[in-house]
C-alpha positions, 0 to 999 in steps of 0.5 A: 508520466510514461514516454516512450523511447521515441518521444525522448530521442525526439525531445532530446534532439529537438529541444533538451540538448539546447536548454542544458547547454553547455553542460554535456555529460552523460550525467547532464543528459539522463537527469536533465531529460528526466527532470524536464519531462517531470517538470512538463507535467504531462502524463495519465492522472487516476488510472493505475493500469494493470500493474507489473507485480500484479501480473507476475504474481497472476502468472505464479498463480495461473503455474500453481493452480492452472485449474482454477477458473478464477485465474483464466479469468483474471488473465484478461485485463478486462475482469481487473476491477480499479477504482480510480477517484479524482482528487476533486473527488476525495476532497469533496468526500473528505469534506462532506462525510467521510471526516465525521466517519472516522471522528473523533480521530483526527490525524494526518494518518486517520485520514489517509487510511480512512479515506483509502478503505472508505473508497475501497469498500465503497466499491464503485469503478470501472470494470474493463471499460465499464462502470461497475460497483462490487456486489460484495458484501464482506471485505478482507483486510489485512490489519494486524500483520505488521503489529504481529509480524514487526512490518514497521520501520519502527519496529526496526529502529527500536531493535537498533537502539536498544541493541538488539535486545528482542525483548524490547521488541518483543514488549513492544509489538505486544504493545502495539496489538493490544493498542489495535483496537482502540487506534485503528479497528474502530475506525476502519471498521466505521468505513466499511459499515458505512457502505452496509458492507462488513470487513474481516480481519482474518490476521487477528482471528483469536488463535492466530493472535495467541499462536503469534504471540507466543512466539518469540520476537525473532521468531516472527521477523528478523529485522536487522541490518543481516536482511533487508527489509523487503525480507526481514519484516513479517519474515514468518509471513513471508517463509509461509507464502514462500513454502505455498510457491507465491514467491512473487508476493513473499519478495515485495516489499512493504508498501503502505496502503496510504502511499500505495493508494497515493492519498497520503503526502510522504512530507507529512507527519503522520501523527500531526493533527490534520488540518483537512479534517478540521474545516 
């Protein structure tokens, strides 16, 4: 929902100031326009546009490597591939195959994250203004990093109850990697075969995996209260992006590919049995 500055001083004049009336304040006027236009409902659904972080981390990569083809070519919104899907859409999917994909897994995240990368190695949108489908034959993901580099608010909460003790941690990330395959690769990489196309996960290369562990845990992250998490958590990553000049990318903060993708329900659990995989 995007309103320009005109539409809300037309709105506000018009109409608004009469429906929070009597209340007056500077406070009554931002929040009550703000939720107004939410509670209209009137906005764009399914296209994600050319977002500004993608912008800027073009722009610092165009500054790094202004040599490159794939960067003037990225310079023009028309060669951004999206994939947009309606919710009629996912629901149907979800129904009618993806949720034997991803079976016997069955919670409220299997089905978040295994419709975002069933979708996305799918490969079928629009490319400028025209329908497109991906040629590509292997997919790169990034599962691991987190497990690796204490990515989780988990991870967080666990170095604060046990009082800061790193090894805690340090037990429990190891945990965490060793439990990978089982919990997640099995099933992400069912998804992206089940298009004939093959995903590499290039943070779980074997010596990438032994080098990290091998580290201690605060060597990998710094997740206390000192650093905020949009610095702390995957902080080897983050120094490694920083000291190649993608400094855009080094300071975003974590944004989870089932919320990010905005399939999955922040009021959900999830670890709780989803109910949309049962029917």
């Amino acid at each position: 929902i995007n309103i320009s500055r005109r539409e809300l001083e037309d709105q506000r004049h018009c109409h608004i100031k009469d429906v929070i009336y009597p209340l007056d304040t500077v406070l009554d006027d931002s929040l009550g326009c703000a939720v107004w236009f939410a509670a209209r409902g009137v906005g764009r659904l399914g296209s994600c546009g050319y977002t500004s972080s993608a912008r800027r981390q073009l722009l610092q990569l165009d500054g790094l490597w202004p040599w490159c083809p794939l960067t003037d070519k990225l310079k023009e919104k028309s060669s951004w591939f999206q994939i947009n899907i309606s919710r009629r859409e996912l629901e149907d999917q979800r129904h009618c195959h993806i949720k034997d994909v991803i079976y016997p897994l069955d919670t409220v995240l299997d089905d978040s994250l295994g419709c975002a990368v069933w979708f996305a190695a799918r490969g079928v949108g629009r490319l400028g203004s025209c329908d497109y489908t991906s040629p590509a034959r292997v997919l790169l993901l990034g599962m691991g990093a987190d497990e690796l580099l204490g990515g989780y608010t988990r991870h967080r909460t666990i170095l604060r109850h046990c009082g800061n003790d790193w090894s805690a941690l340090r037990a429990q990330l190891e945990h965490e990697v060793l439990n990978i395959s089982r919990r997640n690769l099995g099933r992400d990489n069912r998804v992206v075969c089940d298009h004939g196309r093959q995903s590499r996960t290039p943070f779980l290369d074997e010596p990438v995996v032994a080098f990290l562990l091998s580290l201690p845990s605060w060597q990998r992250c710094w997740i206390t209260d000192d650093l905020p998490p949009s610095v702390g958590d995957k902080l080897l990553l983050r120094l490694l992006a920083w000291k190649l000049g993608l400094k855009v990318a080094a300071s975003l903060p974590k944004r989870a590919l089932q919320f990010g993708s905005r399939i999955a329900n922040s009021r959900e659990k999830g670890n709780a049995v989803c109910d949309r995989l049962q029917s």
